[in-house]
ZAFIDO-784410 format. One record per residue: x, y, z of N, C-alpha, C in turn; chain. Coordinates in steps of 0.02 Angstrom, whole numbers, plus 32768, in hexadecimal, padded with zeros to 4 digits. Each point is the difference from the previous one (the first is absolute). Layout:
REM residues N
> X; Y; Z; X; Y; Z; X; Y; Z; A
...
END
This chain:
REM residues 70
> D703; A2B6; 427C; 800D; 7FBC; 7FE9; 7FC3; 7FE4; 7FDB; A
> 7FCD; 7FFC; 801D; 7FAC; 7FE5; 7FDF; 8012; 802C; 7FBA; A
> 8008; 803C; 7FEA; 7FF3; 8015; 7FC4; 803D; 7FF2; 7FCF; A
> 802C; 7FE6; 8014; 8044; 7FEC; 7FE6; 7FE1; 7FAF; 7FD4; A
> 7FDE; 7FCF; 804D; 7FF0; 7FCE; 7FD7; 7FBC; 8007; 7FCF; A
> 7FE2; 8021; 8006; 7FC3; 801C; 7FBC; 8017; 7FFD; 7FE6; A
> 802A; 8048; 7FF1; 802A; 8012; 7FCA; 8025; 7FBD; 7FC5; A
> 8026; 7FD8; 802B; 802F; 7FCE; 7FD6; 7FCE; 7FD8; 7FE4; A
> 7FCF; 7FEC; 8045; 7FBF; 7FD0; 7FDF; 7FE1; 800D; 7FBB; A
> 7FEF; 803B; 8006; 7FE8; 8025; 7FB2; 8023; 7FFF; 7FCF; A
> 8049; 8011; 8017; 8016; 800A; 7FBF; 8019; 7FB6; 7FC9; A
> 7FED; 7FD9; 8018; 8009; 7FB8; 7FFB; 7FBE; 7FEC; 7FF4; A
> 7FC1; 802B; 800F; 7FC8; 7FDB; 7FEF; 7FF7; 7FC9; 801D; A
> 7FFE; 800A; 8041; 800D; 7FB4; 8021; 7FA9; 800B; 8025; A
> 7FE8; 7FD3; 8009; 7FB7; 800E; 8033; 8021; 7FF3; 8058; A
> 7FD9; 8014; 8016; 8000; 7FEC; 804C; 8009; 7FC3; 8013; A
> 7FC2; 7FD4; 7FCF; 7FF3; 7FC5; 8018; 8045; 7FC9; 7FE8; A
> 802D; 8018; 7FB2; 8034; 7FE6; 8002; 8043; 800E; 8035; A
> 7FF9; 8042; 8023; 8030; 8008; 8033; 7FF6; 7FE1; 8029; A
> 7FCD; 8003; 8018; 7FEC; 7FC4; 8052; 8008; 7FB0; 7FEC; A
> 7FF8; 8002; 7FB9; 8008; 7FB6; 7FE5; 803B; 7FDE; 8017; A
> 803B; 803B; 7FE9; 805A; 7FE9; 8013; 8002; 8014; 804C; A
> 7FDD; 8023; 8025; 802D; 8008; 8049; 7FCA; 7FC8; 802C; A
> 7FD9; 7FE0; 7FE3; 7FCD; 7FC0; 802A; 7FD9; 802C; 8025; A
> 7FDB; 803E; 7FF3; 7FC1; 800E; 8016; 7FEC; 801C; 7FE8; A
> 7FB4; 801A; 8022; 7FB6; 800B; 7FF0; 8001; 8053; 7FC0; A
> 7FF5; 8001; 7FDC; 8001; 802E; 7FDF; 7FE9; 8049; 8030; A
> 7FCC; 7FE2; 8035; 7FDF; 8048; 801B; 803C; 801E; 803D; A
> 801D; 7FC9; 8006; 8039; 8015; 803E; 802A; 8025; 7FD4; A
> 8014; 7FEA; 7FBB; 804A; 8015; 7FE2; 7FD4; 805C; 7FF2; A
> 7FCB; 8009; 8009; 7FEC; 803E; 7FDE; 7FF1; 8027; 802C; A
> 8004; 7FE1; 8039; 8013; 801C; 8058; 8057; 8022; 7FEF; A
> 801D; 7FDB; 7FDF; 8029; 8010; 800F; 800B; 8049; 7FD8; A
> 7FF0; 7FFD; 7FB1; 8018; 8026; 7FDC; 7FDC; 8046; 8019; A
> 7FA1; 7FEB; 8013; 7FFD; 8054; 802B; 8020; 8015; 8046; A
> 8035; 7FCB; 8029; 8010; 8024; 8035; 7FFC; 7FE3; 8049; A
> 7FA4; 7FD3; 7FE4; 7FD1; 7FF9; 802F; 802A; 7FC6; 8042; A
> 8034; 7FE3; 7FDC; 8033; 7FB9; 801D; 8034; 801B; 7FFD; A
> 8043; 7FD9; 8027; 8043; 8017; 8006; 7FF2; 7FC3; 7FDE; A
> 8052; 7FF1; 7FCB; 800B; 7FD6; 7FCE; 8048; 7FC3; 8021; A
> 7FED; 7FDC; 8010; 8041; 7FDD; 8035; 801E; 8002; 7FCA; A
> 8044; 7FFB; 802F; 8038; 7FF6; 7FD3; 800B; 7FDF; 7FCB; A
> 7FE9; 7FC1; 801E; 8011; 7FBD; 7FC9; 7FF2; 8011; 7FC1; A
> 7FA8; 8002; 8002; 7FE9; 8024; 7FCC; 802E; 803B; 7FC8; A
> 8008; 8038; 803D; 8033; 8031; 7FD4; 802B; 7FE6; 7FD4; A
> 8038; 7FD4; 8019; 8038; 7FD1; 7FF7; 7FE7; 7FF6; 7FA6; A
> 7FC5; 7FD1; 802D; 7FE7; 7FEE; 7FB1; 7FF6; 802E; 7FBB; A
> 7FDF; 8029; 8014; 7FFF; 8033; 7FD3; 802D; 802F; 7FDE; A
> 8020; 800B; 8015; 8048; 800E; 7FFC; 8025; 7FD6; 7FD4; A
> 7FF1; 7FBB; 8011; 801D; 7FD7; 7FD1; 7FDB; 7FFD; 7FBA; A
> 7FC3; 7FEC; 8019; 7FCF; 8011; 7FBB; 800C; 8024; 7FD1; A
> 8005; 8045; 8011; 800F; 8047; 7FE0; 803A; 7FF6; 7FE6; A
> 8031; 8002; 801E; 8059; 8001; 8003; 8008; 8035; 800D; A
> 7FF7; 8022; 803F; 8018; 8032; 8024; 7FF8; 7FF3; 8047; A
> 802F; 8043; 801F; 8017; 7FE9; 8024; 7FCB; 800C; 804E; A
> 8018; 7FF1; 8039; 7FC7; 801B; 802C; 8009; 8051; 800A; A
> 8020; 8004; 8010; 801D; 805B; 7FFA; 7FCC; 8020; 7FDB; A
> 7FF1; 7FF4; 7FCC; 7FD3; 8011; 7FC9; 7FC5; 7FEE; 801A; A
> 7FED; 7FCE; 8015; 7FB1; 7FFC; 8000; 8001; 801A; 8059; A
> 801F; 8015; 802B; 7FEF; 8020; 804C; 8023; 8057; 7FD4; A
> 7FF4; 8021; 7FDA; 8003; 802B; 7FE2; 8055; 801F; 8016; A
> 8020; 7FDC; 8019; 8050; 8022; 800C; 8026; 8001; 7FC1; A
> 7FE9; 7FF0; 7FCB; 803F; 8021; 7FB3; 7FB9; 8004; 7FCE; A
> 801E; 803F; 7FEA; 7FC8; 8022; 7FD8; 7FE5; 7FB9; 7FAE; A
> 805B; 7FFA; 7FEF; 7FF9; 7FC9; 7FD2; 7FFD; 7FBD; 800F; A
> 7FE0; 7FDC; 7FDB; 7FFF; 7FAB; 8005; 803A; 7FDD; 7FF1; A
> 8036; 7FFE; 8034; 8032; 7FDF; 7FE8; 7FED; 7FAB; 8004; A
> 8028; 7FF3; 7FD8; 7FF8; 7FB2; 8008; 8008; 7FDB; 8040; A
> 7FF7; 7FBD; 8014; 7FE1; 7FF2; 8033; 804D; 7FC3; 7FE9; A
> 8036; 8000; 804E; 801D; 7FD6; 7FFB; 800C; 7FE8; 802C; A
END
């Protein structure tokens, strides 16, 4: 999952500090998350998921593709 959200993060060119910007925290926690170092609560997930537009399935690695998030 952590390398799923890198991954999208990057490919969007997004920084850290703008991801923690949208989920209301600390940039060093959100980069806890992306190496591993934190479990990512749900809510959060939720969010991201929405962010992205995919689905959670996709970001807890259960479907290989990013389906859309409905």
């Amino acid at each position: 999952m952590e390398l799923k959200i890198r991954q999208m993060r990057q490919a969007r060119r997004l920084t850290q500090k703008e991801i923690a910007r949208h989920l209301h925290c600390d940039q060093s926690l959100y980069s806890k998350y992306e190496r591993g170092e934190r479990e990512i609560p749900l809510h959060l997930l939720v969010e991201l998921a929405l962010f992205y537009g995919v689905s959670l399935d996709y970001l807890a690695g259960l479907t290989p593709q990013p389906k859309p998030y409905i």
